[in-house]
N, C-alpha and C positions, 0 to 999 in steps of 0.2 A: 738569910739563907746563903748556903754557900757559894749558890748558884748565880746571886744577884750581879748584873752590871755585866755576865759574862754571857756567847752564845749557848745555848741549849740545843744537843742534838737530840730529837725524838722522831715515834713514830709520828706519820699522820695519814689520814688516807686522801690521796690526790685524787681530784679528777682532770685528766690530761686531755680529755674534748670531749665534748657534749654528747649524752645519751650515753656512754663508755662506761663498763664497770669500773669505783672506784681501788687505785691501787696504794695500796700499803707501802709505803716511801721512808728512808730515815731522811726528814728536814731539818733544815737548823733555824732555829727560831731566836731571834736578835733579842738584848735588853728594850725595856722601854724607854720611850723617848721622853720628854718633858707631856706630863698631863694623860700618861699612858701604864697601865700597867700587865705583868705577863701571869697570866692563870696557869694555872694545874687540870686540866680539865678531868674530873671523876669518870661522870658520867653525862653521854648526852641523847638528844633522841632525832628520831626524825620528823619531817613536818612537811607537808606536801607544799612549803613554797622552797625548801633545797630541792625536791624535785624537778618539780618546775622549772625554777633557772638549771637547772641540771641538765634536763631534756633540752635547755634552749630554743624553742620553737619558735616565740612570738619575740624573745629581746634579743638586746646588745649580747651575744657569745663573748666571757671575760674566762680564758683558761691558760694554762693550766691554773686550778683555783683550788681553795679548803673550803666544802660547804660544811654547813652546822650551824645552826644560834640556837637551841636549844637544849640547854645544857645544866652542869651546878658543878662550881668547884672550888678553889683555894688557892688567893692570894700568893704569888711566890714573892716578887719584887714588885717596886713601884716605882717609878720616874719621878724626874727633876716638879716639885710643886704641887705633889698628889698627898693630900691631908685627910681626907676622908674614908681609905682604907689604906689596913696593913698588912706586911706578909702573915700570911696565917687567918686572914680572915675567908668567910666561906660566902661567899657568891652567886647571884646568876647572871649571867650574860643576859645583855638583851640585844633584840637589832634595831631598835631604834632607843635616843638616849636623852637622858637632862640634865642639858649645861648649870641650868640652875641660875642663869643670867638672862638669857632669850627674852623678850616680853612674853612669849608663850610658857617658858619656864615660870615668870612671876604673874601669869594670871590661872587663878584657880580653876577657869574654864578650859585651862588648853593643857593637853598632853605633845602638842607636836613642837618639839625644840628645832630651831633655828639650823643652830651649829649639827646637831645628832640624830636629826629625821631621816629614817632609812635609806638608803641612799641603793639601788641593785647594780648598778655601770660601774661604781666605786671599785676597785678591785685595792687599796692601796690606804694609806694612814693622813686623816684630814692633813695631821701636824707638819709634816715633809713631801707627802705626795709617796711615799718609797712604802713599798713592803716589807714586814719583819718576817715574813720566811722564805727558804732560797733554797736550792737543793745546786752543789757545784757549782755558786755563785750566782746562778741565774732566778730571778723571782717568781715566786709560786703568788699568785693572785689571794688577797682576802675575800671575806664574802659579808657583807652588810656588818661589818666592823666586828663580826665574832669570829667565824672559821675556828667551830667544837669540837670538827672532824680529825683534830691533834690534840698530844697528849699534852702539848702546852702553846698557846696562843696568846696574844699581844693585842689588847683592847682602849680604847681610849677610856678614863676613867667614868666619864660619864655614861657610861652603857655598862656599866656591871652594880645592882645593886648588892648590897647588903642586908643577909638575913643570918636570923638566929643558928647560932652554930648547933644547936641539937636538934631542928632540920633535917632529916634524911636526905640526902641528895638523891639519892637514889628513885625516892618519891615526887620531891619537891621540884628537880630540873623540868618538870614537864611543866611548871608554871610560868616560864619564862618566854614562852610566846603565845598558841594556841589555845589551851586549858584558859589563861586571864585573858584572852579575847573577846572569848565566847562569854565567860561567865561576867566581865565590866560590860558588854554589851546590854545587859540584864539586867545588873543591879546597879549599875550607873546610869546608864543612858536611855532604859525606855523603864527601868523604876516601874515595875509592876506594885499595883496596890495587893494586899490581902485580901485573897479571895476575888482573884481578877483573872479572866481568863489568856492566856497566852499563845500565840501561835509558831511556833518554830521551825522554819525552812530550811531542812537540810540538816541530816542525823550525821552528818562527819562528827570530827573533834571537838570541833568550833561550836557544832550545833547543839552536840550534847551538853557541853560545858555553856552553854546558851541557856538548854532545859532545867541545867542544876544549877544557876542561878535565879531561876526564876522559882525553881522549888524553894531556896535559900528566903526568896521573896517572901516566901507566902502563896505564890497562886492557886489556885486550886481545881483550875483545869490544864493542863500546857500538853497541846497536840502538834507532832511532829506528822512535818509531811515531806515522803520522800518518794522518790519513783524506785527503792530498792525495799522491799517489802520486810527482807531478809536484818533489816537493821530495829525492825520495831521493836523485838524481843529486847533488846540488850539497852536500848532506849529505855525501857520501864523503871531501871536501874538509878536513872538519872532524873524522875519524877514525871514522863511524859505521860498522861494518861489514857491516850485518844491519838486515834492516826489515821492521813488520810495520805494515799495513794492518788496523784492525779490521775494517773492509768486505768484507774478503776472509774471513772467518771466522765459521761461526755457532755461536761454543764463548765465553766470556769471555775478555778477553784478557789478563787474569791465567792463564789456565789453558794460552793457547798459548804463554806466557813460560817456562810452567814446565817444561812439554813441552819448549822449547828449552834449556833451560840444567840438566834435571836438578835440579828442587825448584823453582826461580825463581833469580833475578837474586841477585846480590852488593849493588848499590846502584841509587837509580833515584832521579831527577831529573823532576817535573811539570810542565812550564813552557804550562800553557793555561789554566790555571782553572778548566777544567771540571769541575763536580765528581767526575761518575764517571771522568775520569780519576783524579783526585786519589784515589779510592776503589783504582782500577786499580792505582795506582803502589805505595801500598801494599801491596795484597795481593799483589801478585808476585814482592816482595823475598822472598827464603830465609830460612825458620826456622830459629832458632838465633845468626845475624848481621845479616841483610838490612837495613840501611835504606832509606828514602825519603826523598826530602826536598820537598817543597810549595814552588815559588815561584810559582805565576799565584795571581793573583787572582780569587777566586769572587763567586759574586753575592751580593750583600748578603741575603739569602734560603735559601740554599743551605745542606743540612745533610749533615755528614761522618758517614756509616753507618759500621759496620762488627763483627763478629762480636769482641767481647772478648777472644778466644782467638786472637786473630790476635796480641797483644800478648804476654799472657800464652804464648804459642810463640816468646818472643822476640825479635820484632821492633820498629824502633824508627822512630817515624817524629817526623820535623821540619819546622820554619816554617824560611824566612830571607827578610829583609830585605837586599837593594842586597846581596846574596850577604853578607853579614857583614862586608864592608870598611868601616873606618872613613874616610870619605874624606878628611878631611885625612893622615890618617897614612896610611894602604895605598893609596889612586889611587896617588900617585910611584910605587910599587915592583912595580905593575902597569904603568905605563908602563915603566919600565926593564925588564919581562918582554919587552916590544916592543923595547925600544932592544939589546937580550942577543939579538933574532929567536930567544925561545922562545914568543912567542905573535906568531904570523901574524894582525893587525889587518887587513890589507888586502884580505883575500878577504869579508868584511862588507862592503863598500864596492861597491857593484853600480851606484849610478848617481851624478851628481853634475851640480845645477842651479843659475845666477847666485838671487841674492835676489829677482831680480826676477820670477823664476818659479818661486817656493814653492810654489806651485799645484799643481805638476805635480808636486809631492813627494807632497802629498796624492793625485792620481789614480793614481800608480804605488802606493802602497797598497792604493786602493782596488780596484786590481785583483790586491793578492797579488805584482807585479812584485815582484825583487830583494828584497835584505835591508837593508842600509840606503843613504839617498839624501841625500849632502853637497850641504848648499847655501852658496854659498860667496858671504859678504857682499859682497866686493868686485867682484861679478863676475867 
């Protein structure tokens, strides 16, 4: 392209300190460096972990900064030693990446790379330490090696996978964080059998695409529990059958699960953080098989209780990470799950705003609106 090797000036939307609506800026975005290439970015969305470091509350404040890693776009240029894609190919960012070398890269059990495991402090390019975007020579901060929130960004090559170019981006961008969380949490990690009951904590993003993977499963109970009653409906959608409200109940809600299913649950999915959910999730699985599986993130504080004999009764509980997919190698064949219409991507997709009113991405959030909100760079 013609563009290759030279600076790009575009839009991008900054955020210049914490909590502050983001502002619409023209940045210049530098060539790639060796083992780095610079996106076109289509379309990308939101995801309540740019909020979060957004709002700043609990970490390191890294600003002025470009949030976004959830995205889909197209290959412009490539950097010195990048063989694996070309201009023109179509894309998803991820924020976390595989070198493809790591011992975690070469073993089949692990998705967390060495060199490209999320990094949130990072404001900057593993390769030189420097940022590729700048506004008046002074540097705008990265955000976990994507920054979608521009019309073109600068990624190391191992955090953008490769998928089929007839793909919708449009659809498909919401697979590159959240939406394959939720759903590898399911069908990777706690592997429900056919015809096994499920329990899933917490109807966000996460949890939904939790639920439709465990529908994808086979299960043929999977009960979603939330303290927001208002989310059941739209839950149904995504195969949940059964709900249970803690609020409605003054007994544990481990004990009302067990009540329902005769011992507890077959398998169960955490997707809030909260810790006594996470406590919740697993004591409810069934002795003898039950697993759990932990995906929210707890508070940096927060300590996992629980009675020894809950293990030792056989139960087994687990962590996952970006649900266990590798994203270079397993995003593609997550997309093709979509392109096969065995995963309904487009029922996630509840609102969609020009770049120019990212804003409203953020206020629909923060009011709990829809599940996720495409903003679509071109307008």
């Amino acid at each position: 392209m013609a563009t290759a090797g030279k600076v790009i000036k575009c839009k991008a939307a900054v955020a210049w300190e914490a909590g502050k609506p983001l502002s619409i800026e023209e940045v210049e975005v530098a060539p790639p460096q060796a083992m780095e290439v610079r996106v076109k970015i289509l379309y990308t969305a939101l995801c309540h972990t740019d909020v979060y470091f957004w709002e700043a509350k609990g970490q390191t404040p890294v600003f002025p900064r470009i949030f976004g890693h959830e995205a889909g776009g197209i290959i412009e240029s490539v950097g010195e030693g990048v063989t694996d894609v070309a201009p023109g190919d179509h894309v998803l960012p991820v924020f976390t990446g595989e070198c493809k070398e790591c011992p975690h890269c070469k073993s089949a059990e692990s998705n967390m790379c060495d060199l490209l495991r999320i990094n949130t402090d990072r404001g900057v390019m593993i390769g030189d330490g420097k940022s590729r975007f700048s506004i008046n020579g002074k540097p705008i901060y990265h955000f976990v090696g994507t920054s979608t929130f521009s019309e073109y960004t600068v990624m190391h090559v191992g955090c953008v996978a490769k998928i089929n170019p007839e793909a919708p981006l449009d659809k498909v961008c919401v697979l590159s964080c959240g939406i394959s969380t939720g759903l590898g949490a399911s069908i990777n990690v706690a592997k429900p059998p056919k015809g096994s009951t499920v329990a899933i904590f917490g109807l966000g993003a996460v949890g939904l695409a939790a639920a439709e993977g465990a529908r994808i499963a086979g299960a043929s109970r999977i009960i979603g529990i939330d303290l927001n009653p208002s989310r059941f409906e739209e839950a149904k959608k995504f195969g949940c059958t059964e709900f249970v409200n803690p609020k409605d109940h003054n007994k544990p809600v481990q004990q009302v699960l067990a009540e329902m299913t005769n011992g507890g649950v077959d398998r169960s999915v955490e997707c809030t953080g909260n810790i006594n959910a996470m406590i919740q999730a697993f004591e409810c699985v069934h002795d003898g098989w039950g697993v759990a599986v932990l995906v929210g993130v707890p508070h940096k504080d927060a300590e996992f209780k629980t009675h020894p004999m809950n293990f030792l009764n056989e139960r087994t509980l687990k962590g996952t990470f970006f649900g266990n997919y590798k994203p270079r190698t397993d995003l593609p064949n997550v997309v093709e799950l979509y392109m096969k219409k065995e995963l309904e991507v487009e029922k996630f997709i509840t609102h969609s705003v020009p770049f120019t009113e990212i804003n409203k991405a953020f206020d629909l959030m923060a009011k709990g609106e829809g599940i996720r909100c495409i903003i679509r760079m071109d307008n």
